[in-house]
N, C-alpha and C positions, 0 to 999 in steps of 0.2 A: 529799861534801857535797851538800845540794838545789842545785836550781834558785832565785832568788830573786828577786821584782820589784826588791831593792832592797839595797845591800849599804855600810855603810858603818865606815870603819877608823879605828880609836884604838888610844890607850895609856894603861894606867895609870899614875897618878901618885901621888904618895907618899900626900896627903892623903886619897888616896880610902880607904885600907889600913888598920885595926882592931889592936889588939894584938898580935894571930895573926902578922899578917904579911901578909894575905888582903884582897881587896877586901871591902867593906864590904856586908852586903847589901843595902842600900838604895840604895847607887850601881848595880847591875845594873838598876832601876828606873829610873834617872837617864839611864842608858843606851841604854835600850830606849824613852825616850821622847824623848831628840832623835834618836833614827832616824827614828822616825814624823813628829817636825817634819820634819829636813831633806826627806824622801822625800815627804812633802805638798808643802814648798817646790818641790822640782824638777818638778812637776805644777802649777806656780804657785797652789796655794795658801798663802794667809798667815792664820792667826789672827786676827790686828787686822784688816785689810781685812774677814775673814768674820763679826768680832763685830760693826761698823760699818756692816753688812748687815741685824744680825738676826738670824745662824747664831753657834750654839757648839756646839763639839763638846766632851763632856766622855765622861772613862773613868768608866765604869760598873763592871766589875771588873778587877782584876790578878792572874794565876796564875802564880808564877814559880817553877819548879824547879831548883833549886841540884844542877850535878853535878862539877863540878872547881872550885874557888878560883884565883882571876886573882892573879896579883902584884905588885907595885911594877914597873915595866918593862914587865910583858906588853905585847905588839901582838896587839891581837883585832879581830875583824869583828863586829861586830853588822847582823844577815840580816833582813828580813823579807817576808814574803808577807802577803796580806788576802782576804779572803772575806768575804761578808753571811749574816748569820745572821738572818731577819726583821730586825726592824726595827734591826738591830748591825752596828758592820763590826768585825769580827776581826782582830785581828794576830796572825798566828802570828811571835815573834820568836826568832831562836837568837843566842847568843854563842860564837864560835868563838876560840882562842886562835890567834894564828900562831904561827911558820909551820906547827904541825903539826896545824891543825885540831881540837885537841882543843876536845870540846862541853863548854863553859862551864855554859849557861844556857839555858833554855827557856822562854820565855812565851806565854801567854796574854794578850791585851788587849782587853777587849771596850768598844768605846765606842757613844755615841747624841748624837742631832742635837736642839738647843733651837731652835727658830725663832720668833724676838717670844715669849720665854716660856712661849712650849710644847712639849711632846716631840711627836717630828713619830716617820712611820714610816718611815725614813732616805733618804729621795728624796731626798735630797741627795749621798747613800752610790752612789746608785742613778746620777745623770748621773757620778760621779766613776770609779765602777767601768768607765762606756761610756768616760767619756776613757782609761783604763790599757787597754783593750781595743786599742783605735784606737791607740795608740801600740806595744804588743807586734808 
């Protein structure tokens, strides 16, 4: 398995699971996007605080590729790392099943920064990246 700035663990639960038996795929999305909150959180970022500012971050696109199906019970990790792409920060995120690692789920998430109404060219992406530096 990578290295990852950020790693955080669940479980599936009945409701999230489709006919098949299989999570659903639109919970892998559901997934991958309170990583990203809690892992802002623990860099003390808060959403409300940053709209109450003037900042919103919104996703721009979702690339998520399906390669094993979670099931009712699993314990999985959901991983992510970030990087800046111009004016984007990337989440590369993966879904890992415990305990035996197998890959879930791969995403792509590219988001961008609203400031007072306007797309900004992500300097805000930019002072958040120096704080995760400074912490590693």
């Amino acid at each position: 398995m990578k290295e990852f700035l950020y790693t955080l663990p669940f479980k599936v639960r009945d409701y999230e699971c489709d006919l098949q038996g299989v999570v659903n795929n639109s919970n892998y999305q559901r997934y991958m996007e309170h990583t990203r909150h809690e892992y802002l959180e623990s860099l003390g970022e808060n959403f409300g605080d940053m709209h109450d500012k003037g900042v919103d971050a919104f996703v721009s696109r979702v690339d998520i590729q399906f390669k094993h199906s979670l099931r009712s019970g699993d314990h999985f990790l959901s991983c992510l790392n970030m990087r800046k792409e111009g004016p984007r920060l990337v989440f590369d995120q993966y879904i890992y099943r415990e305990p035996d690692r197998l890959l879930a789920a791969i995403g792509r998430v590219e988001t961008v920064v609203v400031e007072n109404g306007r797309l900004t060219r992500g300097e805000y992406f930019d002072e958040l990246l120096e704080r995760v530096a400074k912490e590693s």
